[in-house]
N, C-alpha and C positions, 0 to 999 in steps of 0.2 A: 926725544926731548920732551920734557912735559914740566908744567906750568903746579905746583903745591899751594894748598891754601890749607889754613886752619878749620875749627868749629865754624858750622854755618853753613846754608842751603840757601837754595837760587830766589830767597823772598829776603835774602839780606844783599844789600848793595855790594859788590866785587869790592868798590875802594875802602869798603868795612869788613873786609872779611879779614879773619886772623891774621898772623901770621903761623906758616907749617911749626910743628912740633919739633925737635930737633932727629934729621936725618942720616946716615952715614950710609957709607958703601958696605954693598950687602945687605941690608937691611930689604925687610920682603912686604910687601903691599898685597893684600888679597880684594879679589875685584869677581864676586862669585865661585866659579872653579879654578880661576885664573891668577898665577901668584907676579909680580913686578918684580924683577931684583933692580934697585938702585944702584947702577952702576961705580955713578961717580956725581960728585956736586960742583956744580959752573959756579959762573961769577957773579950770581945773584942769589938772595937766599930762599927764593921761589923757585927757583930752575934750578932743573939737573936733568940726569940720564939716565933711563929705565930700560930695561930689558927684560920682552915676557918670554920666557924659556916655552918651547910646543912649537909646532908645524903651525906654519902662516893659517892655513884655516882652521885650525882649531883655535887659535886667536883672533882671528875677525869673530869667527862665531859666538864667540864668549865676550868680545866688546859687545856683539850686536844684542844678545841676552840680556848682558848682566850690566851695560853702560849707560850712562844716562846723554840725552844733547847740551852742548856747553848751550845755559841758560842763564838770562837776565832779570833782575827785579822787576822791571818793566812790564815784566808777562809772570801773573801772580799764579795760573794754572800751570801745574808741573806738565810739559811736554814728552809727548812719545815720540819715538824714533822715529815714525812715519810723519809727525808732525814738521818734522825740518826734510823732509824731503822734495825738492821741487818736481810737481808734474812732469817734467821731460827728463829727471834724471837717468842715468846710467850709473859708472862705477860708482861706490861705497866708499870716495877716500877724500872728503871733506870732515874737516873736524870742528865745522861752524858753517851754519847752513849758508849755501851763495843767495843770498837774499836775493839778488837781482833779479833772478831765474821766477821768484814766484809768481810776478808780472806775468809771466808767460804759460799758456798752456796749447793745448792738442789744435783748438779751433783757431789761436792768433797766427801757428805757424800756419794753418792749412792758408787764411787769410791771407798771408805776406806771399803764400805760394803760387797763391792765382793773380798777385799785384807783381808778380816775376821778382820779389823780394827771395833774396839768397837767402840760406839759414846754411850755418855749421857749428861745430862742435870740437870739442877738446875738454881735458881732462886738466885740472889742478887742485890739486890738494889746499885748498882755504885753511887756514891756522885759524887762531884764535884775534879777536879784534881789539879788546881790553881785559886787561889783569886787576883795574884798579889801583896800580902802583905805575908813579908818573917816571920812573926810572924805567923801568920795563917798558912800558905803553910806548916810551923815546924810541925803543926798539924796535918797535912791531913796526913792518911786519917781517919773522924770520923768514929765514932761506926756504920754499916752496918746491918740492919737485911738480911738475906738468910733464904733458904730454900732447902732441899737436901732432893727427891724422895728416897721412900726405894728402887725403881729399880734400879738408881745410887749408892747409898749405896752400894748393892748388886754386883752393875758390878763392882768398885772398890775392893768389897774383893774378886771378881773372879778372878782379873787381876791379884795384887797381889801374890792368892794360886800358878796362874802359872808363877809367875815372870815376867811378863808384865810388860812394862811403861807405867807409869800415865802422861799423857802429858795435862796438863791444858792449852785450850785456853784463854789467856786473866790473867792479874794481878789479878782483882775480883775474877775468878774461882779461883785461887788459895788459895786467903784469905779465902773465904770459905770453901776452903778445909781443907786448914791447923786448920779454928779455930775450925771445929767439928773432929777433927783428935783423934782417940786414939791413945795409945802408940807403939798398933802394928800394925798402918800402913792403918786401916779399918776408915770409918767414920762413923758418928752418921747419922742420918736417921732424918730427922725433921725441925724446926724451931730452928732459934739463931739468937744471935748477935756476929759479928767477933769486936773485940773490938782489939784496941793496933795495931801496924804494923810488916808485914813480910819488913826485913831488915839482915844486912850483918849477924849478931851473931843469926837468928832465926834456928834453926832446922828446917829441911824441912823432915815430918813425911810419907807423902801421893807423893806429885807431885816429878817426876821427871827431866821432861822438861815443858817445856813453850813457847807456840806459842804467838807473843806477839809483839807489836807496836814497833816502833823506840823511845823511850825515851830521855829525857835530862836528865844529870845530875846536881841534885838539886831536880825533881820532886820526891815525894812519889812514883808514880810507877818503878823510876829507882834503887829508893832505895832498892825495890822491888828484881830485878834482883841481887840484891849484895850479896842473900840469895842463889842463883843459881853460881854466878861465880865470880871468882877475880877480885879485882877493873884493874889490868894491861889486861884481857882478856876483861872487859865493856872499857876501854880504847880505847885501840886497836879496837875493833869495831864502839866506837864513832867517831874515827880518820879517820877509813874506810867508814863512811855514810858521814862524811862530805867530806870526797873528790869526794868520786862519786853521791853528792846530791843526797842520800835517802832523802825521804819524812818522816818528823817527822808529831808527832800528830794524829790525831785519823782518819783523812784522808789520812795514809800514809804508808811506806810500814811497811811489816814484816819480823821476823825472829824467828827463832827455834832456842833455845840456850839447852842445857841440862846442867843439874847439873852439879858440879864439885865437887871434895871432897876437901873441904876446910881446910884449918888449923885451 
């Protein structure tokens, strides 16, 4: 599925950018060596469904060449491919850098290692976080596939048996979490799709706290936090990052918020 926009590069605002030129099925998109056939057109006139014809790695290879990182006006230097990638990454199947991750690098894990702080891991495919169209953006975020190591599985029901907190880094880590969550608290071990959003009335089954980006209110990931705390406490700290210019967006700063019991 992919997201069309018209004329215009990453130094024009998303909510100004065109709209696509007129598309049909069949129609072919060239992307360096690599051609898109347009399958078919959904229910928006930014979204539809693409298919790149070649063997899976001859298509990563040729996003990874010839693609650019979904990029914001906010950051007026055009980005490379290693620029969105966090210090501890792994697989290549994020399609919007997990911002939360960049907080973290090689020395904070060895830190948390010697303070007997767990660390683990999992796999989720990030989508995109704004389109600039408030119809769309109601949307996000679509349907994600992840992936959750049985050794993770495991460390969470360890953490758990001893009453630990579950501190998800990053919005994605948590949607993961939460959509292989059983009801006491442990997670499913495997492949899924996290479908539907974590938001103000989700039960929060697995994560405790959340280490996590400066959000706006209005974005799916803030919506995000409303599941962790009251709209007057996400308030109150919006009020605080704008007076002392915290850095929003996915180059900017962080904060540890923990749950709160909600009403």
């Amino acid at each position: 599925m992919a997201i069309v926009f018209g004329a215009g590069g990453h130094r024009t605002r998303t909510e100004d950018r065109l709209p696509p030129p007129p598309l049909s099925p069949g129609n072919r998109l060239r992307l360096g060596p690599l051609e898109a056939v347009v399958e078919r057109l959904l229910d928006h006139p930014r979204l539809l469904e693409l298919r790149f014809p070649g063997n899976r790695a001859a298509v990563l290879a040729g996003l990874a060449q010839h693609g650019r990182p979904i990029q914001y006006a906010h950051v007026p230097e055009p980005l490379a491919l290693w620029d969105v990638w966090t210090k501890i990454a792994a697989r290549p199947v994020a399609f919007e850098a997990p911002s939360a991750g960049f907080a973290l690098d090689w020395r904070t894990l060895q830190s948390w290692r010697r303070h007997d702080v767990g660390f683990a891991t999992l796999t989720h495919a990030t989508g995109i976080s704004s389109t600039g169209d408030r119809a769309l953006d109601s949307r996000l975020p679509f349907d994600e596939p992840y992936r959750i190591p049985e050794h993770t599985a495991t460390q969470v029901a360890r953490a758990k048996l001893r009453g630990s907190r579950i501190i998800a880094v990053g919005t994605s880590v948590v949607r993961a979490l939460e959509a292989a969550a059983n009801p006491d608290g442990s997670v499913r071990a495997g492949n899924g799709i996290a479908t539907g959003r974590v938001a103000r009335d989700t039960p929060l089954r697995v994560v405790d706290a959340i280490l996590t980006g400066v959000h706006q209110p209005g974005e799916s990931h803030f919506e995000l936090l409303r599941a962790f705390a009251d709209d007057a406490l996400l308030a109150s700290a919006s009020a605080a990052f704008a007076a002392h210019r915290y850095r929003t967006h996915e180059f900017g700063d962080s904060m540890l918020l923990n749950r709160q019991q909600l009403d």
